[in-house]
py3Dmol code that shows the C-alpha trace and the ligand (Angstrom):
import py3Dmol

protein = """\
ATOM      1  CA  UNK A   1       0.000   0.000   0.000  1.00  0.00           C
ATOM      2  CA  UNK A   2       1.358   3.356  -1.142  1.00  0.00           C
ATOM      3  CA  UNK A   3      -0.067   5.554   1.403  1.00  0.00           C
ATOM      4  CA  UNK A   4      -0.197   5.548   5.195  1.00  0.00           C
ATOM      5  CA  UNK A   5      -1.842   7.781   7.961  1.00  0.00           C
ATOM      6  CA  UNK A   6       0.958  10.138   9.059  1.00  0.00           C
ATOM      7  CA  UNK A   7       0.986  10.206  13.357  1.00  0.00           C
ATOM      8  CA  UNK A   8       0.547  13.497  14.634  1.00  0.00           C
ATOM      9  CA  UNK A   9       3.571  15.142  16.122  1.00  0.00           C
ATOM     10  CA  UNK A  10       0.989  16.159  19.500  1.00  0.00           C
ATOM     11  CA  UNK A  11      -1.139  15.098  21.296  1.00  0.00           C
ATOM     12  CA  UNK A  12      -4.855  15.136  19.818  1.00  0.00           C
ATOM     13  CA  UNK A  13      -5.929  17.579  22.871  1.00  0.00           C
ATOM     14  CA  UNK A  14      -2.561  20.035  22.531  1.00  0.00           C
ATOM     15  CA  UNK A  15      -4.257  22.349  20.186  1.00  0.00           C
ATOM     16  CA  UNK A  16      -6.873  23.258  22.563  1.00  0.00           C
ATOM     17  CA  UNK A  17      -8.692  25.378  22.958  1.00  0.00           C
ATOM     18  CA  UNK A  18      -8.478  26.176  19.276  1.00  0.00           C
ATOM     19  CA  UNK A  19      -8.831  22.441  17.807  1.00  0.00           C
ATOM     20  CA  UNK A  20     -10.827  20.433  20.808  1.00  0.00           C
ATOM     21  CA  UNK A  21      -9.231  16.680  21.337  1.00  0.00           C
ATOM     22  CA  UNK A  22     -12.801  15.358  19.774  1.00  0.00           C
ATOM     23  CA  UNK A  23     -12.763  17.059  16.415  1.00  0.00           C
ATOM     24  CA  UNK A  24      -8.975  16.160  16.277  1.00  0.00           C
ATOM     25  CA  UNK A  25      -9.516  12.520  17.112  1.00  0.00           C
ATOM     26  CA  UNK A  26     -12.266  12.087  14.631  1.00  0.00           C
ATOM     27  CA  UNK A  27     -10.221  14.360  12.038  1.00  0.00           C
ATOM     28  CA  UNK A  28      -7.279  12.477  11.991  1.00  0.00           C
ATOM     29  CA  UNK A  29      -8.247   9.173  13.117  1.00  0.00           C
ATOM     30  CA  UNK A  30     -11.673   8.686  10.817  1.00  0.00           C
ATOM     31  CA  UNK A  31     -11.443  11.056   8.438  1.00  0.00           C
ATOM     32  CA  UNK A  32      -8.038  11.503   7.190  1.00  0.00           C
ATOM     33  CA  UNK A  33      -7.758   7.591   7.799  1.00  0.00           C
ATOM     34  CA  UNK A  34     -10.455   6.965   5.208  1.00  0.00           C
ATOM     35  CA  UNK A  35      -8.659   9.238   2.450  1.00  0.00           C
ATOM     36  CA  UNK A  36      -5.809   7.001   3.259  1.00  0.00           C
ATOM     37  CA  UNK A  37      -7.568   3.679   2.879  1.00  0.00           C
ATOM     38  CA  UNK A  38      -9.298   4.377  -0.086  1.00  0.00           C
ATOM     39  CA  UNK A  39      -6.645   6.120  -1.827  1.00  0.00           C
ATOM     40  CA  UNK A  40      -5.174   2.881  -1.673  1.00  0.00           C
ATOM     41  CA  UNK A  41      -8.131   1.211  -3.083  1.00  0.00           C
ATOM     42  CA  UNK A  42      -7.990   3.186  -5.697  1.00  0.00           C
ATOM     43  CA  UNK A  43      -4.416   2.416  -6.590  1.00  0.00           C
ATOM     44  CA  UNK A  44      -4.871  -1.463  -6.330  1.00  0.00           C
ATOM     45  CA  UNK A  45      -4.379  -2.140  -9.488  1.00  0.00           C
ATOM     46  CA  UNK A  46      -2.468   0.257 -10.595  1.00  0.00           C
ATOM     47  CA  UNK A  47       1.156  -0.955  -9.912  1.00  0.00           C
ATOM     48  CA  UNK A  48       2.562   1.604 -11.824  1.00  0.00           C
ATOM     49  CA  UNK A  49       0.994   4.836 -10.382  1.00  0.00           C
ATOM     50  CA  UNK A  50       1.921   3.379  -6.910  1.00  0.00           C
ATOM     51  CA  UNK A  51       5.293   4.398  -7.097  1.00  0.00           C
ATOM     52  CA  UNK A  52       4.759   7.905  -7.506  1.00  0.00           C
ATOM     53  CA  UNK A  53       4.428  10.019  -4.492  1.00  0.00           C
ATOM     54  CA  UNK A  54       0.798  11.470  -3.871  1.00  0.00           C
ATOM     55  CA  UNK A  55       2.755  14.969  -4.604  1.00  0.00           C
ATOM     56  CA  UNK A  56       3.048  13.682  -8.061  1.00  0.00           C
ATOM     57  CA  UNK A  57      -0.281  12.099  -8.384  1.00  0.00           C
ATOM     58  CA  UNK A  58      -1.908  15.330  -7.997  1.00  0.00           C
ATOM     59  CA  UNK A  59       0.813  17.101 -10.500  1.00  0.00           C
ATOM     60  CA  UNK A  60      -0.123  14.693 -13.201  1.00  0.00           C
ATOM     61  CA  UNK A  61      -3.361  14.313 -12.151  1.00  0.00           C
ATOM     62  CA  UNK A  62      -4.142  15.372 -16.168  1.00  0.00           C
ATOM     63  CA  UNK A  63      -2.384  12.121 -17.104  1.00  0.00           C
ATOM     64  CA  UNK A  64      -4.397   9.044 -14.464  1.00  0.00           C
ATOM     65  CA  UNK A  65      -7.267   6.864 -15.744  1.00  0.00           C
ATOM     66  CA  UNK A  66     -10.424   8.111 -15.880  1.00  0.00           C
ATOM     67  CA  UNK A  67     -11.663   5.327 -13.831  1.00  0.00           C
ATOM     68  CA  UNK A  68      -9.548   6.508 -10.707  1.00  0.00           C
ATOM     69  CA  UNK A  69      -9.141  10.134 -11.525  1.00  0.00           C
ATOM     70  CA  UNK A  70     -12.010  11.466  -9.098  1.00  0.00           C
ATOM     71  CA  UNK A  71     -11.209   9.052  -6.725  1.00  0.00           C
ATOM     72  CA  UNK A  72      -7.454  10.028  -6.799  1.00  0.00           C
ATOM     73  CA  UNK A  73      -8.258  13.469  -6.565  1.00  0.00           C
ATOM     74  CA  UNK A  74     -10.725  13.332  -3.719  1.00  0.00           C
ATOM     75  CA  UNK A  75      -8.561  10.806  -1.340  1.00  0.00           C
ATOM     76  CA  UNK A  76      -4.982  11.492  -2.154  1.00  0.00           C
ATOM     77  CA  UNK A  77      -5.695  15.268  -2.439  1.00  0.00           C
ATOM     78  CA  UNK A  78      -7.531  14.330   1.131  1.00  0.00           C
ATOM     79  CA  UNK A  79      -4.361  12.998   2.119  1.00  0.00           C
ATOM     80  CA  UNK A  80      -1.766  15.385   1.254  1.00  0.00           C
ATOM     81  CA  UNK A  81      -3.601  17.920   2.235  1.00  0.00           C
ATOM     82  CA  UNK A  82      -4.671  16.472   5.510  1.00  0.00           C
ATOM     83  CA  UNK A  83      -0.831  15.732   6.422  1.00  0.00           C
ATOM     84  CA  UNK A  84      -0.518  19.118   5.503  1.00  0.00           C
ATOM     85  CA  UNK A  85      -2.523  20.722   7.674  1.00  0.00           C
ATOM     86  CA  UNK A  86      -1.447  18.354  10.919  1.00  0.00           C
ATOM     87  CA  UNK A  87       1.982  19.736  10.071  1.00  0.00           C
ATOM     88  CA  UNK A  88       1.067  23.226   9.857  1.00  0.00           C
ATOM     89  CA  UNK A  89      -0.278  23.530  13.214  1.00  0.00           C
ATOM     90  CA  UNK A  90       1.600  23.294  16.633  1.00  0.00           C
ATOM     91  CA  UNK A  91       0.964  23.762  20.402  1.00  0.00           C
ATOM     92  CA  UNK A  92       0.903  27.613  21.357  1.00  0.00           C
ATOM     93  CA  UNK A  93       1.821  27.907  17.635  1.00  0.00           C
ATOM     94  CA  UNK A  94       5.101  29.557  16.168  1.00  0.00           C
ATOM     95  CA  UNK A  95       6.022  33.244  16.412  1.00  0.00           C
ATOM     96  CA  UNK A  96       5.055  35.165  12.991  1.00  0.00           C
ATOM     97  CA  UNK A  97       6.764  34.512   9.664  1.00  0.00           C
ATOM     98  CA  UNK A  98      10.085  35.534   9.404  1.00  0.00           C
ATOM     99  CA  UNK A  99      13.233  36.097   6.405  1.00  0.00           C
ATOM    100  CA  UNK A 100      11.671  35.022   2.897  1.00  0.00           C
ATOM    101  CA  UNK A 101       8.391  34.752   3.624  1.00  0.00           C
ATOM    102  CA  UNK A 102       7.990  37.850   5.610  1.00  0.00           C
ATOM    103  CA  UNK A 103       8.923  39.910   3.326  1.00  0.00           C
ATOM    104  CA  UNK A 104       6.801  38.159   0.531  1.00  0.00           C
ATOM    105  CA  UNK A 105       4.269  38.281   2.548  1.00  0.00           C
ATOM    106  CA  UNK A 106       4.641  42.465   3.121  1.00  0.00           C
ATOM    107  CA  UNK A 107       5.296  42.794  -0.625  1.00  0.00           C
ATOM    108  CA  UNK A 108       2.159  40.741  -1.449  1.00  0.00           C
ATOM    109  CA  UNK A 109      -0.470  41.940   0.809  1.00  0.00           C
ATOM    110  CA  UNK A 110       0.828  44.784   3.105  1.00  0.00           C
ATOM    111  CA  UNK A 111       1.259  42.879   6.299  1.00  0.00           C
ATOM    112  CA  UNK A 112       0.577  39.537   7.805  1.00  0.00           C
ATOM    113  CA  UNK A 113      -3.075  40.847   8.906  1.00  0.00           C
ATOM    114  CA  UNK A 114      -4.133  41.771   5.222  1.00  0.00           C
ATOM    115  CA  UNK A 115      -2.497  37.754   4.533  1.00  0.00           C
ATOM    116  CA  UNK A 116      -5.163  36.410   7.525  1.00  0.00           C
ATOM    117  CA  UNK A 117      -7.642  38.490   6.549  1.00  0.00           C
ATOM    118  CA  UNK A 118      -7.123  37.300   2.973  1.00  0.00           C
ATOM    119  CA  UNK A 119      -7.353  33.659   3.902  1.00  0.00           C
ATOM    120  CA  UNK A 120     -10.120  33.599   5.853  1.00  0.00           C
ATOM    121  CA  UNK A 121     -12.057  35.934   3.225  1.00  0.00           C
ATOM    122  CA  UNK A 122     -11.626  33.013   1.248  1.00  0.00           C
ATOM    123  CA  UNK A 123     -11.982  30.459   3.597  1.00  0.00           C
ATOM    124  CA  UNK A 124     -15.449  32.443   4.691  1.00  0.00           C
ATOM    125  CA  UNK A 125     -16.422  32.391   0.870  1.00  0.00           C
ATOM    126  CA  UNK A 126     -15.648  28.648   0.298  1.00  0.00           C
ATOM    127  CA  UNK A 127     -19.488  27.347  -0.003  1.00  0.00           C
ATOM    128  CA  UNK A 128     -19.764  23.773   1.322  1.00  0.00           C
ATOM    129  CA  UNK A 129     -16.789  22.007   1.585  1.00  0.00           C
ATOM    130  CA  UNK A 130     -12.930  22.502   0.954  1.00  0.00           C
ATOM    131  CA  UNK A 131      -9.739  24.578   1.872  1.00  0.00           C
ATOM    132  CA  UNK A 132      -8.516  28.318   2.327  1.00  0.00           C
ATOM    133  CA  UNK A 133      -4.481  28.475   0.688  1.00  0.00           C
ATOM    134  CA  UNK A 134      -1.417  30.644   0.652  1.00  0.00           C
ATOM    135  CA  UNK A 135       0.353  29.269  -2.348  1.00  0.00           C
ATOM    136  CA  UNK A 136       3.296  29.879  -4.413  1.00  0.00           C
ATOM    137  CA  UNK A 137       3.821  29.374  -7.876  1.00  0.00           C
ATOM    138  CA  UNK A 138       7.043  28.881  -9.385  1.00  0.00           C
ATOM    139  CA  UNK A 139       8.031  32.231  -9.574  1.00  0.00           C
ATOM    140  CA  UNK A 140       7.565  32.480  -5.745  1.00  0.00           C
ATOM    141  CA  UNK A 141       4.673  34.514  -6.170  1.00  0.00           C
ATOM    142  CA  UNK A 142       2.296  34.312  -3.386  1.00  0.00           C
ATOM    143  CA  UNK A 143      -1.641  33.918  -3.821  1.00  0.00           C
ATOM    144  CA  UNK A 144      -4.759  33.290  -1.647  1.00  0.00           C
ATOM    145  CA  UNK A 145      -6.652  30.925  -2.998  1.00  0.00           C
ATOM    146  CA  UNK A 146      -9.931  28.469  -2.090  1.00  0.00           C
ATOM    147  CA  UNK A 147     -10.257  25.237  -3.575  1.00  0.00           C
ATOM    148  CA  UNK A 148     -13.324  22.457  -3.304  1.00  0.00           C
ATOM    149  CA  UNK A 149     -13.529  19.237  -1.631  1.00  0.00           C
ATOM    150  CA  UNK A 150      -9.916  17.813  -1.383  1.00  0.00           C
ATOM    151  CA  UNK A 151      -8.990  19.633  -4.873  1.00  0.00           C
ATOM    152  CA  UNK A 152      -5.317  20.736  -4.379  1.00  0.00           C
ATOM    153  CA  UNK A 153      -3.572  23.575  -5.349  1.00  0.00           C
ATOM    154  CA  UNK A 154      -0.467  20.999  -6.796  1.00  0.00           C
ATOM    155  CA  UNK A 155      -3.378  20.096  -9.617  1.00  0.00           C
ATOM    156  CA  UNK A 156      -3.251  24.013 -11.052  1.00  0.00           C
ATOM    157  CA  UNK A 157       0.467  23.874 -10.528  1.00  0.00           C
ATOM    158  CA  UNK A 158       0.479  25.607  -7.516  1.00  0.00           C
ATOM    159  CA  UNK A 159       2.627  24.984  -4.378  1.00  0.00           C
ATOM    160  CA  UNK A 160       0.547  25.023  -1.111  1.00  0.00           C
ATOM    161  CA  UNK A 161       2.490  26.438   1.724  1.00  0.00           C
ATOM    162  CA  UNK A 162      -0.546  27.186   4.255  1.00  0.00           C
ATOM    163  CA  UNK A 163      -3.848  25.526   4.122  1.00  0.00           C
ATOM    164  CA  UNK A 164      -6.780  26.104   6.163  1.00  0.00           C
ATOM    165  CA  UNK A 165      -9.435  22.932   6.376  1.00  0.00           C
ATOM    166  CA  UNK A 166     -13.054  24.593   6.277  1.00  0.00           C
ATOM    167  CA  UNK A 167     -14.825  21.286   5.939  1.00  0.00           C
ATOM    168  CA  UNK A 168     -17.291  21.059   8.704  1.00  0.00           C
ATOM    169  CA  UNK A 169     -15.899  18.003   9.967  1.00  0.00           C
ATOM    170  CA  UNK A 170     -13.050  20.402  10.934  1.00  0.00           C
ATOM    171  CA  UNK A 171     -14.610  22.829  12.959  1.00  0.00           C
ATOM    172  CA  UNK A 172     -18.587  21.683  13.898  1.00  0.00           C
ATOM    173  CA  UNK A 173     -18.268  19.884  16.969  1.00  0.00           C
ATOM    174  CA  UNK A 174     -16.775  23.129  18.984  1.00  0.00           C
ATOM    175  CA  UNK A 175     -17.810  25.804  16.878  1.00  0.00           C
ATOM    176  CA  UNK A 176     -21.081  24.089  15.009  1.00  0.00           C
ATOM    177  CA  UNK A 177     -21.984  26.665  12.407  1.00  0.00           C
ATOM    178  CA  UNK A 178     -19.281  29.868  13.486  1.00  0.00           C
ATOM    179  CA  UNK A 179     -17.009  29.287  10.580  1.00  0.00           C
ATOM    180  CA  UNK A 180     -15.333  32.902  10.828  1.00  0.00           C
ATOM    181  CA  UNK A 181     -14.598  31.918  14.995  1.00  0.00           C
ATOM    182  CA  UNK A 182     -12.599  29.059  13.846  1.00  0.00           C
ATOM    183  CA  UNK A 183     -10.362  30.558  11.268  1.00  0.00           C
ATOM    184  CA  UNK A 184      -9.925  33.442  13.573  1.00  0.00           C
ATOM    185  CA  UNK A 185      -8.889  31.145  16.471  1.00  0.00           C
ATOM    186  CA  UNK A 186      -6.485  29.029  13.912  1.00  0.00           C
ATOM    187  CA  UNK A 187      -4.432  31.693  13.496  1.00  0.00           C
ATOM    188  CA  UNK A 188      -3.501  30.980  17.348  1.00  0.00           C
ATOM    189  CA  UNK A 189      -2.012  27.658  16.469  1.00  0.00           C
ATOM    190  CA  UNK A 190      -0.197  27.962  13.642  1.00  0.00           C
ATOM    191  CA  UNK A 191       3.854  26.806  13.351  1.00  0.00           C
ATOM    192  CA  UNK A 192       5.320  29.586  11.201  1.00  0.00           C
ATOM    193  CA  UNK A 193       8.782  27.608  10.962  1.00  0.00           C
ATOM    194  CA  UNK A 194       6.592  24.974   8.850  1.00  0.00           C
ATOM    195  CA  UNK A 195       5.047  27.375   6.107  1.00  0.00           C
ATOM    196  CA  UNK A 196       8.171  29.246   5.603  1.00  0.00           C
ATOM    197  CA  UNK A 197       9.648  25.736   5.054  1.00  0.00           C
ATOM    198  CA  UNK A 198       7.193  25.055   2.861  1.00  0.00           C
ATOM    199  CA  UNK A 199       8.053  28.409   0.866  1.00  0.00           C
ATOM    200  CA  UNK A 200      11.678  27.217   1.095  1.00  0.00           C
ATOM    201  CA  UNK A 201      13.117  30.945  -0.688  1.00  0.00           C
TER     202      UNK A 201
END
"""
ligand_1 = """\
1
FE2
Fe -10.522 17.678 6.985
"""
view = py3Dmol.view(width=600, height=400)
view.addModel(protein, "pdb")
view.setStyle({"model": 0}, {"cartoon": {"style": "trace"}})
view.addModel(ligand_1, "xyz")
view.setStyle({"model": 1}, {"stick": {}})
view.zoomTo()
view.show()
C-alpha cells in the first residue's frame, strides 16, 4: 500500500482550545484515515501509479485513468492535504513569519493581517466544503486561494504552503456553524517555521 496515515507530532488535545481533542480525534483518526484507505483502493491495481508520491499524483493528475481520476483526486488530495494541515499547526503555535516569507508576505499583501484576513475571506467564501491556501507558484509569487472538496492547489500547478481545512468536519463539533470563529482562532495555532519551510526561498 502506497499511502499511510501520518501520526501526529501532539497530542490530539494540545491544540486546545483552538482544535478540541474530539474534532482532532475524529479528524485524523476517521477522516483523514479513510482518504488514506481508499486512496489505496484506488491504486490497487495500478502498480505503476503506486510508485509515484501522492505529490506527483496530484501534478499529473491530467495524465491518471479516468476510472480513478475522481477518486485520486478526492482521497490522495484528502491525504496530502490532511498531512498538511497536521503539520502546519503546533501547540501555542510559532512566532510570525520571518526572512523570505515575511517579506513576501509584506510585498504581497501589506502585512501579515491583510495575509489572515485574505485567507479567511476566502476560507469564509468557500461554499460547502474545501480549503482556504497561501500558495506559491514557481516564480515564488504568493496567492490566496480556495479550492473544493480535497482539490489541491499541486493540480493548477500551484505549491501550497498554508492551508486552512473549512470542511465542517473540521470545525462543527466546537464551533457548530461559526465558521469565521474558527479561522480566527487558527491563526492561534499555527507553526510559522513549517510554512516558511514550505516556501523554502
Ligand atoms: Fe478535513
Amino acid at each position: 500500500m502506497p499511502f499511510t496515515l501520518p501520526a501526529l507530532a501532539y497530542d490530539v488535545a494540545a491544540l486546545e482550545p483552538h482544535i478540541d481533542a474530539a474534532t482532532m480525534t475524529i479528524h485524523h483518526g476517521k477522516h483523514h484515515a479513510a482518504y488514506v484507505t481508499n486512496a489505496n483502493n484506488a491504486l490497487n491495481d495500478h502498480s505503476a501509479l503506486q510508485a509515484l508520491s501522492a505529490e506527483a499524483l496530484l501534478a499529473k493528475i491530467s495524465d491518471t485513468p479516468d476510472s480513478i481520476r475522481q477518486a485520486l483526486i478526492n482521497n490522495v488530495g484528502g491525504h496530502v492535504n490532511h498531512t498538511m494541515f497536521w503539520e502546519l499547526m503546533t501547540p501555542g503555535g510559532s512566532k510570525v513569519p520571518t526572512g523570505t516569507l515575511s517579506v513576501a508576505i509584506t510585498n504581497t499583501f501589506g502585512g501579515l493581517d491583510q495575509l489572515k484576513a485574505a485567507v479567511n475571506d476566502a476560507g469564509m467564501k468557500r461554499f460547502g466544503s474545501g480549503w482556504s491556501w497561501l500558495v506559491s507558484d514557481a516564480a515564488g509569487t504568493l496567492k490566496v486561494i480556495s479550492t473544493a472538496n480535497q482539490d489541491s492547489p499541486l493540480m493548477q500547478g500551484l505549491t501550497p504552503i498554508l492551508g486552512v481545512d473549512v470542511w465542517e468536519h473540521a470545525y462543527y463539533l466546537n464551533y457548530q456553524n461559526r465558521r469565521a470563529d474558527y479561522l480566527a482562532a487558527w491563526w492561534n495555532i499555527v507553526n510559522w517555521d513549517v510554512v516558511a519551510k514550505k516556501y523554502g526561498r
